[in-house]
C-alpha positions in Angstrom: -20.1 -19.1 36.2 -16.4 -20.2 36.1 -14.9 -19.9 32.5 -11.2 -20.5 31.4 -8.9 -17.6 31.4 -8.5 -17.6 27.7 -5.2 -14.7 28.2 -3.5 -17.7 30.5 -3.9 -20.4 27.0 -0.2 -21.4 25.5 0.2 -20.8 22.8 -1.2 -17.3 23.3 -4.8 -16.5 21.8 -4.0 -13.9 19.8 -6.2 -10.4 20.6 -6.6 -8.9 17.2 -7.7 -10.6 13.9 -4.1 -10.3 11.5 -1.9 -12.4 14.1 -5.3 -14.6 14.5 -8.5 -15.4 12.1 -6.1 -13.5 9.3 -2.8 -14.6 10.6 -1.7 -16.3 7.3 -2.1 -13.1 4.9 -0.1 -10.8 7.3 2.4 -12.9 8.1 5.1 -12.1 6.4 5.2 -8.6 7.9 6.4 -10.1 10.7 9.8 -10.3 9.7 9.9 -6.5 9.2 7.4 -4.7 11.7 7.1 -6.7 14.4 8.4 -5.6 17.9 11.2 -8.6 17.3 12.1 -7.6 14.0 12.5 -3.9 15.1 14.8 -5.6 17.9 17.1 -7.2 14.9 17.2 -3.8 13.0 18.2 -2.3 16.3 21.0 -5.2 17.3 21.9 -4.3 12.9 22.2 -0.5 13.5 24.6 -1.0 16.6 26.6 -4.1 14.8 26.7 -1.9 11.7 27.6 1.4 13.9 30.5 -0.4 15.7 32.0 -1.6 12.2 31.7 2.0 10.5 33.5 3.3 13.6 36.1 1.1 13.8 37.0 0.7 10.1 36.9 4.8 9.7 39.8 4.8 12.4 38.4 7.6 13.7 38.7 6.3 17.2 42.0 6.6 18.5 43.2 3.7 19.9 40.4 1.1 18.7 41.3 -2.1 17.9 41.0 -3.0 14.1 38.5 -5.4 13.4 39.3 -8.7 11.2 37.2 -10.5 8.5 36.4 -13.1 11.2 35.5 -10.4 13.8 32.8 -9.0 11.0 31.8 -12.0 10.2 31.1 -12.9 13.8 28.9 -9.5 14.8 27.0 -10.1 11.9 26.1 -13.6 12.2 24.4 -12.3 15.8 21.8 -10.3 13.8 21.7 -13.2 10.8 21.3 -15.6 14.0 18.3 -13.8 15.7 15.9 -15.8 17.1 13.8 -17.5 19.8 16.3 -17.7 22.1 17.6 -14.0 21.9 13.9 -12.9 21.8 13.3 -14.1 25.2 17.1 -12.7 26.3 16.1 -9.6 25.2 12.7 -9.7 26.7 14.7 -10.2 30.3 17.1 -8.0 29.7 14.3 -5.4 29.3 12.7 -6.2 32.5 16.1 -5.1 33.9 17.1 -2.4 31.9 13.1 -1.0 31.8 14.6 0.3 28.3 14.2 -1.9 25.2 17.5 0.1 23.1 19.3 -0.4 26.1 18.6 -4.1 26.2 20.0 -4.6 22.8 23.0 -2.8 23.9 23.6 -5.6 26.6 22.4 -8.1 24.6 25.5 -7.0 22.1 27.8 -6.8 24.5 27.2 -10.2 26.1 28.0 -11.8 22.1 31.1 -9.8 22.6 32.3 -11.4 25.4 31.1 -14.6 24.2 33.2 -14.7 20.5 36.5 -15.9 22.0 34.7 -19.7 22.3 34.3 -18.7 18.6 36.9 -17.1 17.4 39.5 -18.0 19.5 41.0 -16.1 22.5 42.8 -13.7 19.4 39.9 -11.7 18.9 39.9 -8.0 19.7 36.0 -8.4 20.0 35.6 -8.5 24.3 37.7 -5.5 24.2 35.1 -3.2 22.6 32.2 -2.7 24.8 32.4 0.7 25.1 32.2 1.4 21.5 29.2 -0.3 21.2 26.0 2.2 21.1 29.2 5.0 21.5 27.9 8.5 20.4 24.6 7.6 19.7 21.2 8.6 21.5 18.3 5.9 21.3 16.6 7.8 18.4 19.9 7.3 16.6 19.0 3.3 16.6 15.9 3.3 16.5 14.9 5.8 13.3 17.7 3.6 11.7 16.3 0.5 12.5 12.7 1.9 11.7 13.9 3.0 8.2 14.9 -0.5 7.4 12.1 -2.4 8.4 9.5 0.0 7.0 11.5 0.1 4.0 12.3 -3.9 3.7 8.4 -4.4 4.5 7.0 -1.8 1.5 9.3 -2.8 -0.7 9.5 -7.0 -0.2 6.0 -7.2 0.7 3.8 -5.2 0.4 4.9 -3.6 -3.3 4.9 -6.5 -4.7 1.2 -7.5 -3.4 -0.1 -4.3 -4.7 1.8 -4.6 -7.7 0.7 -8.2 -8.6 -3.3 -7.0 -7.8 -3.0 -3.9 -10.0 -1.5 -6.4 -13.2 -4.6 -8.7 -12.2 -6.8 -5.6 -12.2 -4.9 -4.6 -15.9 -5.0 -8.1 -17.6 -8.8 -8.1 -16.5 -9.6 -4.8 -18.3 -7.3 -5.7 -21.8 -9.5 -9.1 -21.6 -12.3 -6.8 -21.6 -11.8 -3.8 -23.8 -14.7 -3.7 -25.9 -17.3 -5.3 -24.1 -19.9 -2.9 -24.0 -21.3 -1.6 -21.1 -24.2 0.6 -19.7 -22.5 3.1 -17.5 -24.4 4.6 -14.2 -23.8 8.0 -14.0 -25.6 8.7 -10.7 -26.6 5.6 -10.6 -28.5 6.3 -14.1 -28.3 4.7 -17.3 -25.7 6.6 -19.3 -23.7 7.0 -22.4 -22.3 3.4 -22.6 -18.7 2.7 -21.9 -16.6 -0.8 -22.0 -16.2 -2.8 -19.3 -12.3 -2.7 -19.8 -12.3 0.6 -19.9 -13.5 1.5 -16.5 -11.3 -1.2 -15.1 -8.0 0.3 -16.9 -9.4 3.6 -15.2 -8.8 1.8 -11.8 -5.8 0.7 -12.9 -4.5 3.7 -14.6 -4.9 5.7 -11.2 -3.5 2.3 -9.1 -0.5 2.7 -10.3 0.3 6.0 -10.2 -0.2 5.3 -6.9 2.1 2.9 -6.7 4.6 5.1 -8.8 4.8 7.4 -5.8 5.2 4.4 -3.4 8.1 3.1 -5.2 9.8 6.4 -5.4 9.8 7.0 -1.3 12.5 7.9 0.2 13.8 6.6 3.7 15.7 8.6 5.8 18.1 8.6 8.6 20.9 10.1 10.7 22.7 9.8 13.5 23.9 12.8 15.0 23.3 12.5 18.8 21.0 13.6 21.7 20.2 17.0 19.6 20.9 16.3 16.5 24.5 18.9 17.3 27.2 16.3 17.2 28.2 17.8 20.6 29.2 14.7 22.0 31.5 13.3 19.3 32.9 16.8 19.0 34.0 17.0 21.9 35.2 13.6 22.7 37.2 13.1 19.5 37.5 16.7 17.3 39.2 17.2 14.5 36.8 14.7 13.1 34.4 15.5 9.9 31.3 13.7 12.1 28.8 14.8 9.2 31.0 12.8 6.2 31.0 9.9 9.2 27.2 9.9 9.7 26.3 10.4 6.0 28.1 7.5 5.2 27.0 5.6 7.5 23.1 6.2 6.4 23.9 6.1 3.3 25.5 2.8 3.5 22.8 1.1 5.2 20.5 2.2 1.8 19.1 4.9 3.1 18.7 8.9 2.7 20.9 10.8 5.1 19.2 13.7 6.6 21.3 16.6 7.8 19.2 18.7 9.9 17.2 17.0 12.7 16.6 17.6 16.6 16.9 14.4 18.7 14.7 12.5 16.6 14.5 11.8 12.4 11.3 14.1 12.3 9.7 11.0 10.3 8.0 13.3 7.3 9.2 10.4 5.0 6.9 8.1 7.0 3.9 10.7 6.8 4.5 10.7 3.0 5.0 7.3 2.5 1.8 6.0 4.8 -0.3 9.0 3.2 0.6 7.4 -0.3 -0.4 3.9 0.4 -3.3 5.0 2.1 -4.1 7.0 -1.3 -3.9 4.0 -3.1 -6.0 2.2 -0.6 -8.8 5.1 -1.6 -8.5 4.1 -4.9 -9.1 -0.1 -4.3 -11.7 1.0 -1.8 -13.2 2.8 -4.9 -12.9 -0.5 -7.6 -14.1 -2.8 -5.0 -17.6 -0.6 -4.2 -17.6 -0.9 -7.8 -16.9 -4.3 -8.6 -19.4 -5.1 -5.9 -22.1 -3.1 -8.1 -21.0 -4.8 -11.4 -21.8 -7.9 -9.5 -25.3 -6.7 -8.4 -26.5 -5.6 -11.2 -25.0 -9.5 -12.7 -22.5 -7.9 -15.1 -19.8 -10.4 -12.9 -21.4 -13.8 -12.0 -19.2 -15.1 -9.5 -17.7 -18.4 -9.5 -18.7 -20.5 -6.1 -15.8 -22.7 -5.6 -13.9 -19.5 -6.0 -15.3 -17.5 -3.5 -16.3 -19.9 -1.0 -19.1 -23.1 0.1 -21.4 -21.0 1.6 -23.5 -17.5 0.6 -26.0 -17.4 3.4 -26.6 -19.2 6.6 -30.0 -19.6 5.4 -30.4 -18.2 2.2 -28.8 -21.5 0.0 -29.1 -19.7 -3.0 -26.3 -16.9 -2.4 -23.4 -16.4 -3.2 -22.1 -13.3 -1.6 -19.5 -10.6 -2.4 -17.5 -11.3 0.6 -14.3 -10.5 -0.7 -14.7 -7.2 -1.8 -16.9 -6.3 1.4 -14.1 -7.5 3.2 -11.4 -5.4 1.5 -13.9 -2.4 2.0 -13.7 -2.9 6.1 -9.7 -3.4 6.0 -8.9 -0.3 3.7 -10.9 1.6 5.8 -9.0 0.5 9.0 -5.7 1.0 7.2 -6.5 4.3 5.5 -7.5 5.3 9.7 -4.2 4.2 11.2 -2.3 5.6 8.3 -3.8 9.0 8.6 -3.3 8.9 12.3 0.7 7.6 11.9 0.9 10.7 8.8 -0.6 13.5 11.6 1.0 12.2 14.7 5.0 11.8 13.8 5.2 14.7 12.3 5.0 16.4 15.5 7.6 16.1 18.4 7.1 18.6 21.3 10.6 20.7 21.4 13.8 18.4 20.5 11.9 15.2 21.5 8.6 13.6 22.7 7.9 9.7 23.3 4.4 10.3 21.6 6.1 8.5 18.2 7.3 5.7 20.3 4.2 3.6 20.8 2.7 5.6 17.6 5.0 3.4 15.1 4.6 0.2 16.7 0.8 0.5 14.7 2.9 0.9 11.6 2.4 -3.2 11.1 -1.5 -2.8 11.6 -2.0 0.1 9.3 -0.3 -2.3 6.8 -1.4 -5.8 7.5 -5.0 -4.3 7.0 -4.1 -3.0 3.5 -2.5 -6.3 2.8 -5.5 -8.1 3.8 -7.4 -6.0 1.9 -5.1 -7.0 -1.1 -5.5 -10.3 -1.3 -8.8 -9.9 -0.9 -9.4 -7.8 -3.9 -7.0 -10.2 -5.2 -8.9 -13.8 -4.4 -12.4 -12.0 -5.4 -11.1 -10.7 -8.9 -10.0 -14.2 -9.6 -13.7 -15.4 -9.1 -15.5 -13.5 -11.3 -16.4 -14.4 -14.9 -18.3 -11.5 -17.1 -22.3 -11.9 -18.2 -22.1 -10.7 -21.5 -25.6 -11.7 -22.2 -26.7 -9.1 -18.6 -24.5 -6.5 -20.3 -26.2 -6.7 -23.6 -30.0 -6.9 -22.2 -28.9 -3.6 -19.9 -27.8 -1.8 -23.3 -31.0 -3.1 -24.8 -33.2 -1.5 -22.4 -31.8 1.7 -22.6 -32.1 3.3 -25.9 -32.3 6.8 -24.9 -29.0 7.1 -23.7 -28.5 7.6 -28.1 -30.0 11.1 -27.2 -26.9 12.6 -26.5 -25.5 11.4 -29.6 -28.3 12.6 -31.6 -28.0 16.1 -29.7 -24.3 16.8 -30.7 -24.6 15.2 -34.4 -27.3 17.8 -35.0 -25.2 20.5 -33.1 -22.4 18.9 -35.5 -24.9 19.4 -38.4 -26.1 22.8 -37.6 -22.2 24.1 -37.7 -22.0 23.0 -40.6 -24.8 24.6 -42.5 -27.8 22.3 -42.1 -31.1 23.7 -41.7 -34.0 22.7 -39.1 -31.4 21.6 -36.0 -32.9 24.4 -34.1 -32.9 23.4 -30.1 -31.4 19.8 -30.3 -31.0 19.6 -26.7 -34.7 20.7 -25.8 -36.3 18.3 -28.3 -34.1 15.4 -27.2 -35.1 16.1 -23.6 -39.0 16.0 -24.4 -38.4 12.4 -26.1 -35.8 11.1 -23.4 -35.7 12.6 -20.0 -37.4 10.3 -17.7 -38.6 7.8 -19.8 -37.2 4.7 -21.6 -36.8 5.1 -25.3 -36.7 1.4 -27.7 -35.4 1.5 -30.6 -38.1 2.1 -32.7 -38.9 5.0 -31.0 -35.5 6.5 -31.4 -34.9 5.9 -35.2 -38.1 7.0 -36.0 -37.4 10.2 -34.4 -33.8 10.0 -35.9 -35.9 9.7 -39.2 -37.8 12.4 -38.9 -35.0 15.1 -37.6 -34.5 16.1 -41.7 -30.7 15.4 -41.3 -27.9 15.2 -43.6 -28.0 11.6 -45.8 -24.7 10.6 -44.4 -25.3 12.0 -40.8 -28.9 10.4 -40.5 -27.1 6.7 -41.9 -24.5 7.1 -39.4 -27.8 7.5 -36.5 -29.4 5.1 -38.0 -26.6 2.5 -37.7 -26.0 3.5 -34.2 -27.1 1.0 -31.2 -26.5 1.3 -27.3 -24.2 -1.5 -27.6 -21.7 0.3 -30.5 -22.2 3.8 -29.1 -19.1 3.6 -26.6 -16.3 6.1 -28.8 -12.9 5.0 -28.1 -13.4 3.1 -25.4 -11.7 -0.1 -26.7 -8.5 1.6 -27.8 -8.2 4.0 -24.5 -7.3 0.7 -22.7 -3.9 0.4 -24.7 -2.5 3.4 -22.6 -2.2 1.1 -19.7 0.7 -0.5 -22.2 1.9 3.6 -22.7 
């Protein structure tokens, strides 16, 4: 059988599902973690480096730099595009080293800014300044920094944060709508609905607390992290104060002891963090996706999409939050791997990092996915308060535990015949369903205090749920 070479198609098919089926979500990670946007960080670090060096003076004999000339080197990285893509992709066929391409590449816009800038500029003069002192780790954990950082913070924060306000607003809405809660999977002492979604929440954004709080570090200190280079070539130079401000300038955390490499335990904090919080949605979409099969969520069709079932018509499935499930589970895999693989470098250096943080997009286009998911399926769902009341109906035993402690209660406080609560609640309740009837009939008979025995007597599956309602304004603390 002769088929079409689907990997010769232009435009490219793409091989995995976030630059195809789910190309739309992830997307905008591609301006951050993509192997071209780790090229522009790179071309940044080197521009930026180059600057630093020559505006310090600590060169001696460097030409000075002016506005234009600035201007100039950094309107090649604001300019990066198509065209410099495929430059670079040649000059890495060449060089069979991708930092070293970006070197060229820089040093090609140098010679190219007189047709600029005029025939003035100092600009050709300075090739061997660019990528001076520095090892490739120096570019590349710079560069890596700033597009992990510019792709937590610009995209995928704010996703997360904008699903865990959805997640809030949802539980406020629902604060004292009673609720049968499973312990087990059994029918327990009742809870709200808001409440166990302001749970979820609660613990989302703690998780998110932590996100926003990472650090991202830096340096740029050589082949062995010794400065032995720049020491030697220019002394009398305080290369630390250099490189700290140079780190620090770019909005990052200088670090001041490494080997040849950042030893990236920022990143194994950072991915184990958002993989943490992934834990967490995995855990409110399982149990959303309950709510919605025992029909305490009804879910809206037009919301969640035309069709349940190839052949079941009458379906309408939880596909959203299945689908989150399967993406948070990839993520949480590939984050776990990138948190127990870079903190590890054989000696002063290994390459095992190197192919190891280009999966730093996947681990977070699948959390993202998973996101909007959550996101999308949370905006279809309306709440069966008629389900929720039959379910508390049905389950009048779960008053024995009240009955138990008010007796207990009782007891302490003088009341005679309370003898073995726990036991005689267990013969009327365990393993059986109790109505109402039943239960304030045996309420009746307990011989409690007037006031206690009213207080029983008043009490229904549907009112028995504490505090719930006002535990859900600490997600306003």
């Amino acid at each position: 059988m002769s088929r079409v070479d689907l990997a010769t198609i232009t435009p490219p098919v793409a091989l995995g599902p976030l630059d195809g089926r789910y190309r739309g979500v992830a997307a905008p990670l591609v301006n951050h973690l993509s192997e071209a946007a780790l090229n522009r960080a790179r071309l940044q670090v080197e521009v930026e480096w180059l600057i630093h060096l020559t505006d310090r003076g600590v060169l001696p004999g460097a030409p000075t730099l002016t506005d234009a000339d600035r201007a100039y080197l950094r309107g090649v990285v604001e300019s990066f595009g198509a065209d410099e893509i495929a430059e670079l992709a040649t000059l890495e066929r060449e060089t069979r080293h991708d930092v070293k391409a970006v070197e060229y590449l820089l040093k090609r816009r140098l010679d190219a800014a007189p047709a600029v800038l005029g025939p003035g500029t100092v600009l050709p003069r300075m090739h061997e300044i660019v990528h001076i002192f520095c090892t490739s780790e120096d570019i590349n954990n710079l560069a890596y920094a700033l597009t992990v950082r510019d792709a937590v913070t610009q995209v995928w924060l704010p996703a997360a944060t904008g699903l865990v306000a959805e997640v809030a607003d949802l539980a406020r809405a629902n604060a004292g709508a009673a609720m049968l809660a499973r312990t087990h999977g059994q029918p327990a002492t009742p809870t709200t609905l808001g409440k166990e979604l302001a749970v979820l929440a609660h613990r989302l954004r703690r998780q998110l607390r932590r996100v926003g709080a990472a650090e991202y570090l830096g340096k740029v200190n050589g082949a062995t992290g010794t400065y032995g280079a720049h020491a030697v070539a220019v002394p009398g130079v305080d290369w630390e104060e250099v490189a700290r401000d140079f780190v620090t300038g770019l909005g990052l955390t200088w670090n001041p002891l490494t080997t040849q490499i950042e030893p990236h335990d920022w990143q194994a904090e950072l991915y184990a963090d958002v993989a943490r919080f992934g834990r967490v949605l995995h855990n409110l979409a399982t149990d959303v996706w309950t709510y919605i099969s025992l029909g305490y969520f009804r879910q809206r069709l037009a919301a969640q999409g035309s069709t349940g079932s190839s052949t079941m018509p009458h379906k309408v499935n939880p596909i959203r939050f299945e689908n989150a499930e399967a993406n948070l589970e990839i993520s949480a895999a590939l984050l776990d791997t990138l948190a127990a693989t870079l903190v590890t470098s054989r000696l002063q250096r290994d390459l095992t990092d190197s192919t190891t943080q280009r999966n730093i997009g996947v681990a977070l286009g699948h959390s993202l996915l998973a996101i909007d998911n959550v996101r999308r399926g949370l905006a279809g769902l309306d709440v069966d308060a008629a389900t929720l009341a039959r379910d508390l109906d049905a389950a009048w035993e779960v008053l024995g535990e009240a009955v138990q402690q008010a007796m207990r209660a009782a007891a302490v406080a003088g009341a005679t015949g309370m003898a073995d609560p726990y036991e005689r609640l267990k013969e009327l309740t365990r393993g059986r369903r109790v109505e109402g009837p039943a239960m304030r009939e045996f309420i009746a008979g307990l011989g409690l205090p007037a006031d206690v025995e009213a207080r029983l007597l008043a009490l229904e599956p549907g009112t028995y749920t504490g505090i719930a309602e006002q535990l859900v304004r600490h997600l306003d603390d």
